[in-house]
C-alpha positions in Angstrom: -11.3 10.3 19.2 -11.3 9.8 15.6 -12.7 6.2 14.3 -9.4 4.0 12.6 -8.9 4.1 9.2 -9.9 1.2 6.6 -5.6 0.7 6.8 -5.3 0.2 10.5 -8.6 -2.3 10.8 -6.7 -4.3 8.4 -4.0 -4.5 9.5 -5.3 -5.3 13.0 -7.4 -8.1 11.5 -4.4 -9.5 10.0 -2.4 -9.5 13.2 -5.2 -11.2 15.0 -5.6 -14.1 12.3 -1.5 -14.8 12.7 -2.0 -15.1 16.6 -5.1 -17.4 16.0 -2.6 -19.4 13.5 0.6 -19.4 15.7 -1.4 -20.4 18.7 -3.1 -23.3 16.6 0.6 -24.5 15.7 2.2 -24.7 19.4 -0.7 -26.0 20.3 -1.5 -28.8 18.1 2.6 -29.5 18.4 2.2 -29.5 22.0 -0.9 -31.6 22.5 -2.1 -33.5 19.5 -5.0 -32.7 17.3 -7.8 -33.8 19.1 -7.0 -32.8 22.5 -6.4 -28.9 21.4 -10.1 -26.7 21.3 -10.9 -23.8 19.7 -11.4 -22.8 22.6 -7.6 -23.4 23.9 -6.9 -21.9 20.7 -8.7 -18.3 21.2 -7.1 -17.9 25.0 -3.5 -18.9 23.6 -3.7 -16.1 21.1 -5.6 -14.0 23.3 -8.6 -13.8 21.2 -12.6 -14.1 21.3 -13.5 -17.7 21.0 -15.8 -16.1 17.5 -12.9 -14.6 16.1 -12.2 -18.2 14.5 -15.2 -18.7 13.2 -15.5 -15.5 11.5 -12.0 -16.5 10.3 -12.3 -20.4 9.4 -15.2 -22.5 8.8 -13.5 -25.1 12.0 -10.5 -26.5 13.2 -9.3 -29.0 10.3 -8.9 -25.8 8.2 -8.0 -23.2 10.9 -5.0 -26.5 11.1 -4.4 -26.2 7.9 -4.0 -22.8 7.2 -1.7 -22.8 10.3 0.5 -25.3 8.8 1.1 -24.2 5.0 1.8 -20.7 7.2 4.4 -22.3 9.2 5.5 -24.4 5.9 5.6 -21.0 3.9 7.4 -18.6 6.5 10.1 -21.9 7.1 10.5 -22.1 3.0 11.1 -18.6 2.9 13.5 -18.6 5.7 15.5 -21.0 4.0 15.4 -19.7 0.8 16.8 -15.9 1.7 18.9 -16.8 4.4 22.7 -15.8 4.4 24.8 -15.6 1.9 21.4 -14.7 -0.3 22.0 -16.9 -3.8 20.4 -16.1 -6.8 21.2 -19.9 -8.1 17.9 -22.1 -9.1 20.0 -25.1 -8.1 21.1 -23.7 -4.9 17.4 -22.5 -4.0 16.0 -26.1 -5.1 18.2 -27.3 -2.4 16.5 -25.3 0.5 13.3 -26.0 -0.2 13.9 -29.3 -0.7 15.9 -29.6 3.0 13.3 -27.2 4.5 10.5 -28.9 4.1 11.9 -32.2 4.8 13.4 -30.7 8.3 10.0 -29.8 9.1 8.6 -33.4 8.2 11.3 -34.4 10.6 11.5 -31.5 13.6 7.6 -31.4 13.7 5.9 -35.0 13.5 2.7 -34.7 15.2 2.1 -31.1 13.1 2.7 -32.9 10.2 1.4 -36.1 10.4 -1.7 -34.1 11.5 -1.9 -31.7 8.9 -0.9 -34.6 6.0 -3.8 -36.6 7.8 -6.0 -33.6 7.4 -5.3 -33.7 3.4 -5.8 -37.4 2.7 -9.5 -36.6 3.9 -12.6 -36.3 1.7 -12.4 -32.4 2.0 -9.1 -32.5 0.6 -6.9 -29.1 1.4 -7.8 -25.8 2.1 -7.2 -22.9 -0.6 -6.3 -20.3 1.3 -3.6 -17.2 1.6 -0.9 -19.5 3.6 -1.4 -22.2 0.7 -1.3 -19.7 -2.0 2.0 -18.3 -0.7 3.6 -21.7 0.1 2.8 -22.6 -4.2 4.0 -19.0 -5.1 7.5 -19.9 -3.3 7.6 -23.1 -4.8 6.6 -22.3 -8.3 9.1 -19.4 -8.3 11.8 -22.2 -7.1 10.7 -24.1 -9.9 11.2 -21.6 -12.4 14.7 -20.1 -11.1 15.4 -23.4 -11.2 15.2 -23.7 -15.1 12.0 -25.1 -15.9 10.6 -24.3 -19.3 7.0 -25.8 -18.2 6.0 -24.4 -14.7 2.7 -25.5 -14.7 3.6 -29.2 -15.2 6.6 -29.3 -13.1 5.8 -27.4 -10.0 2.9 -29.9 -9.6 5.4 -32.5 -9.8 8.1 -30.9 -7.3 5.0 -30.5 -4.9 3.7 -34.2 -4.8 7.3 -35.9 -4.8 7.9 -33.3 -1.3 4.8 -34.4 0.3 5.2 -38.1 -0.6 9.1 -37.7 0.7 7.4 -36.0 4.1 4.4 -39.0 4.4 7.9 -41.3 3.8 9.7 -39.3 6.9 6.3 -40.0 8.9 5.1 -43.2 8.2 4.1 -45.0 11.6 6.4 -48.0 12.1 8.4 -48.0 9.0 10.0 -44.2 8.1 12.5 -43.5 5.7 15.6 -42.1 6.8 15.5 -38.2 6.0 19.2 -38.5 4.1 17.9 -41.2 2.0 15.2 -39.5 0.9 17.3 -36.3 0.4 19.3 -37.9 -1.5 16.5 -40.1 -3.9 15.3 -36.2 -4.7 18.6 -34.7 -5.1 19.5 -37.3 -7.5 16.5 -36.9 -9.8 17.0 -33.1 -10.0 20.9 -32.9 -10.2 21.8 -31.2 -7.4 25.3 -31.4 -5.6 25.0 -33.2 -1.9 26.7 -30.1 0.0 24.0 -27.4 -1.3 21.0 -26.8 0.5 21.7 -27.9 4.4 23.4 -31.3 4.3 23.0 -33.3 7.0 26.6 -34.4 8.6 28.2 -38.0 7.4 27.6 -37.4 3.5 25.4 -39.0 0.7 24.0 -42.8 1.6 25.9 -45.6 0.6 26.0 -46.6 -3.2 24.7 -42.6 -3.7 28.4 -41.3 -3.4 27.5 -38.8 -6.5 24.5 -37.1 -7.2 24.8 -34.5 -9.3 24.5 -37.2 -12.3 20.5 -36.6 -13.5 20.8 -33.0 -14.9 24.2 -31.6 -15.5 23.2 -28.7 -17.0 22.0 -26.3 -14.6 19.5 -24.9 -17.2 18.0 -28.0 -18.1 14.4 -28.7 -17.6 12.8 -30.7 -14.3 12.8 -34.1 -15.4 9.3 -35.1 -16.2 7.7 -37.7 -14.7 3.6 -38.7 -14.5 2.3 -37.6 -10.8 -0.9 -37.1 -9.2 -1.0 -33.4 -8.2 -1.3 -34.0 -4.3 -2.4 -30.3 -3.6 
């Protein structure tokens, strides 16, 4: 039997890295952080325990990794499903609602990974995180920006402060109001993206108000990049 090509090894070691990452997601969503091992990890995705390590230095990044994967392939969803817009204001929308659905559908995964980032390692660079900023910078820029580099920053630490908002232990902030705080600031209509039924919050009956031209520029604002 001939030995595999360079193509197929790859390929195979990319496979086994998404099982190690989707296992690492139910399982963290299912348990909690602390009470999910590598070891649980490995025999979910039908992997050898080492496989990890030779994938991730340990679990807070193998975590991480996981969730900017889930947070990439649920942006992407959103952002191509049907009818497929072209629109920058239209895509802005979806991401915005995406990631705030996750915030919202998956609180233990988040609040996990969020605590994960507030840590002295800070976050992991890695190919999950890379293609979660390439989505959002690309959103940026369809969007009309004129400065990517400035305001994608921006977009991406006002989405994780709205998502530490959603998740904040004993005193959230309801999803629609925070919606509609972001839809506001970047001019966007209430029924794009995926609008939550019962309309905008009370004394936010129009939103499209900040930017009414479509090509204007993201309104700039001082911000912390948060990753």
């Amino acid at each position: 039997m001939s030995p595999r090509s360079a193509q197929v090894n790859e390929e195979l070691r990319r496979r086994s890295r998404e099982r190690l990452l989707q296992a690492t997601v139910e399982l963290v969503d299912e348990r909690g952080y602390e009470a999910t091992t590598l070891a649980d990890i490995a025999s979910r995705a039908g992997s050898a325990r080492g496989l990890i390590s030779y994938y991730f230095p340990g679990k807070r990044q193998l975590l991480q990794s996981a969730v900017h994967r889930l947070m990439h392939l649920t942006l992407e969803e959103a952002l191509e499903r049907e009818p497929r817009t072209e629109d920058g204001r239209e895509r802005l929308a979806r991401a915005i609602d995406a990631i705030l659905g996750l915030a919202e559908d998956r609180p233990v995964l988040m609040r996990t990974h969020m605590a994960g980032i507030l840590q002295a390692e800070g976050f992991v660079r890695c190919p999950e995180q890379q293609r979660l900023a390439e989505l959002l910078r690309d959103t940026v820029t369809r969007y009309g920006s004129e400065d990517v580099d400035t305001d994608y920053p921006l977009l991406r630490a006002l989405l994780m402060g709205a998502v530490v908002a959603v998740l904040l232990p004993g005193a959230p902030m309801p999803r629609t109001r925070l919606r509609a705080e972001l839809f506001q600031r970047y001019g966007l209509d209430w029924e794009q993206g995926m609008p939550p039924g019962g309309g905008p919050p009370d004394g936010m009956p129009g939103l499209r108000t900040a930017l009414p031209d479509p090509s204007a520029r993201v309104p700039r604002q001082a911000s912390q990049p948060a990753e």
